[in-house]
N, C-alpha and C positions, 0 to 999 in steps of 0.2 A: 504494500500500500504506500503511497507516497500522500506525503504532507504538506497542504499548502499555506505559506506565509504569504498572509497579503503586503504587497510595500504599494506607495506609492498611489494615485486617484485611477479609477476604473473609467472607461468608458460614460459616456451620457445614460441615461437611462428613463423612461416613459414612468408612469407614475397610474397608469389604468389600459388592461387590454378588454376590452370586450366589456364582460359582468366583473371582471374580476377589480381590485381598485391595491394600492399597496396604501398600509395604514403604518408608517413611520415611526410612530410614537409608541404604538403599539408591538411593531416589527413583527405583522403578520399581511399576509393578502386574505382580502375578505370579499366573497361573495356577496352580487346583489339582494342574494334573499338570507343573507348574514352569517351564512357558515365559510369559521376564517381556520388559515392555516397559519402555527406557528412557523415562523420563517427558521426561528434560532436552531429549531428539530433536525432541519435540513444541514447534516455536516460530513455527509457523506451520503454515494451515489444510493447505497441499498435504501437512505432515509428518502432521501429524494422518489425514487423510484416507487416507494412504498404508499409516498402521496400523491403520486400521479396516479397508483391503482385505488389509492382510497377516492379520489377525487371521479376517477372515470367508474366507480358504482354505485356511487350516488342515484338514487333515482330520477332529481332535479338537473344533472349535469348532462347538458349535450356534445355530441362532438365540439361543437364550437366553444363550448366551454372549458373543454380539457385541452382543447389545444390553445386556449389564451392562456389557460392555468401556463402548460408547460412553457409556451414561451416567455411568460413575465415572469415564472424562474430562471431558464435561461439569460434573460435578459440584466435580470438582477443578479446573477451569478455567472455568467460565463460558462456554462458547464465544460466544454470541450477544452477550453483551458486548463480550469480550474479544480473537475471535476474527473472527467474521463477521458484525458487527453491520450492518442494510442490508445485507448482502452484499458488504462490504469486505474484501480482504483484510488480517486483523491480522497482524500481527508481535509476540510478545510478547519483552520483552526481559529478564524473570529470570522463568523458568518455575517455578525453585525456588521461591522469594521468594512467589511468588501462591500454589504448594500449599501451602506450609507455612504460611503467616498465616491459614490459614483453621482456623478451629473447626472441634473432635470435634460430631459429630451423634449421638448413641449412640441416639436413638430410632424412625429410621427403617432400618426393614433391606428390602435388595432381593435377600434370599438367596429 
């Protein structure tokens, strides 16, 4: 498993795909009919992966909802970087630290 240290500011990053919204303060993404994930849970791929499958059984959740899910993690993470880059498994080690250094994107929307 390799371990990732974040240094240094991330990429821009959007602040709502679709239903989903990211709630900063809170440090989860929350669904518009208010089921939210904690972000902090996500510190490696199996957690990650884990809430992609929780999210895609939802009875409420549509395709299009799991694919904003995955990409406003991605987006907020970096996975391929960060996460599974070659097909490694990451470990990130301040989840926080990586979402919040990353810039507002305010001009692309994935609503």
């Amino acid at each position: 498993m390799i371990e990732i240290d974040i240094e240094g500011e991330g990429p821009p990053r959007n602040e709502v795909w679709g239903n989903w919204r990211l709630e900063e303060e809170q440090f989860q993404l929350v669904h518009s009919i208010g089921y939210y994930v904690d972000l902090a849970e996500m510190k490696d791929s199996a957690n990650i992966l884990d809430w992609i499958a929780q999210v895609s059984n939802r009875s409420w959740a549509t395709p299009e909802d799991v694919g904003h899910f995955v990409r406003a993690v991605d987006e907020l993470m970096d996975l391929q970087a960060n996460v599974c880059s070659s097909g490694s498994d990451g470990k990130l080690l301040n989840v926080k630290e990586l979402i919040t250094k990353r810039q507002h994107k305010p001009d692309l929307d994935y609503t």
